[in-house]
C-alpha positions in Angstrom: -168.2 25.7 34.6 -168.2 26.9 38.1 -166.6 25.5 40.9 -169.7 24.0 42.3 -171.3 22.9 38.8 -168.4 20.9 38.3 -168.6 19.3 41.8 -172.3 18.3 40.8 -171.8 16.9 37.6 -168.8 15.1 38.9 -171.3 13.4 41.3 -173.7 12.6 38.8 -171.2 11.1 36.5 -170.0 9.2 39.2 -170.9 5.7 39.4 -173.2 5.1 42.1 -173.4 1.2 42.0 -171.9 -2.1 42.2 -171.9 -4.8 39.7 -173.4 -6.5 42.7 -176.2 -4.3 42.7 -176.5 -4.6 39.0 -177.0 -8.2 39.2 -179.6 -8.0 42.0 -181.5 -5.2 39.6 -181.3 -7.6 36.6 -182.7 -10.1 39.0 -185.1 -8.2 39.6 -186.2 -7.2 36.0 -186.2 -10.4 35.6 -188.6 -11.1 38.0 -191.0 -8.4 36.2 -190.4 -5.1 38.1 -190.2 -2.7 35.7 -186.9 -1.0 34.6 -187.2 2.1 35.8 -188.7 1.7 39.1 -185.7 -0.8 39.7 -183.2 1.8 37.8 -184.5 4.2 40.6 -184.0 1.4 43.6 -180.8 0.5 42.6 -179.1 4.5 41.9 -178.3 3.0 38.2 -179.3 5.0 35.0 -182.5 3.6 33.5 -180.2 3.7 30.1 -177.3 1.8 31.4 -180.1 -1.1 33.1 -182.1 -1.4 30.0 -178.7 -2.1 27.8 -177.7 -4.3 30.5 -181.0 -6.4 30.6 -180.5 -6.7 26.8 -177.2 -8.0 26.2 -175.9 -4.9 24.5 -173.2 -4.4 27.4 -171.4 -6.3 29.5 -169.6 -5.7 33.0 -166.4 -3.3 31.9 -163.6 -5.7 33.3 -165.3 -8.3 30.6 -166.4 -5.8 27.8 -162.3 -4.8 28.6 -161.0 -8.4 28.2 -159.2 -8.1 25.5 -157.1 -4.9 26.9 -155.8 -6.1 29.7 -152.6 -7.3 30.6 -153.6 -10.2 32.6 -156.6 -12.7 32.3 -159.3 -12.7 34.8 -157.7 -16.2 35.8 -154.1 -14.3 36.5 -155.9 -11.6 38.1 -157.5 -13.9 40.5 -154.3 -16.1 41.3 -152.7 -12.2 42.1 -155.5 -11.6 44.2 -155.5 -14.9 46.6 -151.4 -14.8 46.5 -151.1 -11.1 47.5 -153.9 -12.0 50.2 -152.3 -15.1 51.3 -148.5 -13.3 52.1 -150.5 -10.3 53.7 -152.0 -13.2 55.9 -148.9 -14.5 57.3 -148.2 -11.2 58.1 -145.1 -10.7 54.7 -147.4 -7.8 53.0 -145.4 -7.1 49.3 -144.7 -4.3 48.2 -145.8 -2.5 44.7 -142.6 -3.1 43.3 -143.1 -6.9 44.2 -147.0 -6.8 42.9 -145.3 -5.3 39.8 -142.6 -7.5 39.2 -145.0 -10.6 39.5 -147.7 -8.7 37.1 -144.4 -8.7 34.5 -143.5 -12.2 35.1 -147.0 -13.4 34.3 -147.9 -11.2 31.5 -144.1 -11.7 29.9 -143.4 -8.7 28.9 -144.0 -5.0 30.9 -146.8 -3.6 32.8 -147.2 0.3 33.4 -145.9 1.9 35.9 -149.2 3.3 37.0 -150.7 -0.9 36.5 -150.9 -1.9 40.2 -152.9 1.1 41.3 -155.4 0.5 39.1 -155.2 -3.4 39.9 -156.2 -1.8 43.1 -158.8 0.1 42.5 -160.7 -3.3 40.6 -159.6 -5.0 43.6 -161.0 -3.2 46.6 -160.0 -6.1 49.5 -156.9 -5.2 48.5 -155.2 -2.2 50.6 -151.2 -0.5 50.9 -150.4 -0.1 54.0 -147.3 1.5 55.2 -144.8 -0.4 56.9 -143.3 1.1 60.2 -140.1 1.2 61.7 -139.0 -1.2 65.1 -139.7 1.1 67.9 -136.7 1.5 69.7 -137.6 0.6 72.5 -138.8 -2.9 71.4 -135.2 -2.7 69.5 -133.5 -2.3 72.9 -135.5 -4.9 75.0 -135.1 -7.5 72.6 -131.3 -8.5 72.8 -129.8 -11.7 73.3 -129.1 -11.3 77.0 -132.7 -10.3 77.7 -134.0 -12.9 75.5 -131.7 -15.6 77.3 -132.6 -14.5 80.9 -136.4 -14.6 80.3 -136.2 -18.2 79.4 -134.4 -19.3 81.7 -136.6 -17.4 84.3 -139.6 -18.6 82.4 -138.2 -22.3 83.0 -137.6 -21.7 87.1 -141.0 -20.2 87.7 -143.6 -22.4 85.1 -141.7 -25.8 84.0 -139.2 -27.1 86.2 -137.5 -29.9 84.3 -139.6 -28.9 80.9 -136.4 -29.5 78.1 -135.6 -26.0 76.3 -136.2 -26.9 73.0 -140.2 -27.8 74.0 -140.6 -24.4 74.6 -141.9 -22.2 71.8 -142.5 -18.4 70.7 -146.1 -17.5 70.3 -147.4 -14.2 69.7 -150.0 -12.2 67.7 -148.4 -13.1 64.3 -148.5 -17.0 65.2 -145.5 -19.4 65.9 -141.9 -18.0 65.6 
């Protein structure tokens, strides 16, 4: 196959739609539009809609089920944990995302599992952590730190007690 045969049947093999916009289609069949017209709304393969519509498939993470490593149930818990550290700003790492994976399942998970728990779970993203600048590194030293409170104290809360005084930025209380 040529170079730019195989791009365009890569593309057509590609999947177009969402199991979101499968269930809106099957809504919509459903409703009595016919399959192809909807097939043709929704960029989903007339063959793949009908067989839907039937029964004789299900979604592939549920037609899967059985082959995965964790249950949709341990999948979700994953997914609202890994969310929850990235929200108080502790992102984990793969290693971590893998080591929890192992720990639920009891036994191993491959090494290539948590990209492809990525790839089902698209709110999910890796980021890449960065280094301290040095100048922030430099600036924030116990002298510094010490003389900026104290100045703080002089200019904004004369007779305010120290330990009143908190540490707010945008990652929240500190």
């Amino acid at each position: 196959m040529a170079r730019g045969q195989a791009e365009e049947h890569k593309q057509h093999v590609q999947k177009l739609w969402t199991e979101q916009d499968m269930a809106v289609a099957l809504a919509d069949i459903r409703s009595g539009t016919p399959v192809r017209k909807v097939a043709l709304k929704w960029k989903i393969p007339p063959q793949t809609l009908s067989d839907r519509s039937k029964g004789k498939t299900k979604p592939r993470q549920q037609a899967h089920g059985t082959q995965q490593r964790l249950s949709l149930d341990q999948e979700a818990v994953l997914v609202v944990w890994i969310q929850l550290w990235a929200d108080t700003a502790h992102p984990i790492s793969i290693s971590q995302i893998q080591r929890i994976a192992r720990d639920l399942v009891g036994g191993k998970v491959g090494k290539n599992w948590v990209y492809r728990f990525l790839q089902w779970h698209p709110q999910l993203k890796l980021g890449k952590p960065s280094g301290l600048d040095p100048k922030q590194a430099q600036a924030f030293n116990e002298a510094i730190v010490r003389k900026h409170y104290e100045e703080l104290k002089k200019a904004l809360y004369p007779g305010l007690n120290p330990s009143n005084l908190y540490n707010m930025d945008e990652k929240g209380c500190q």
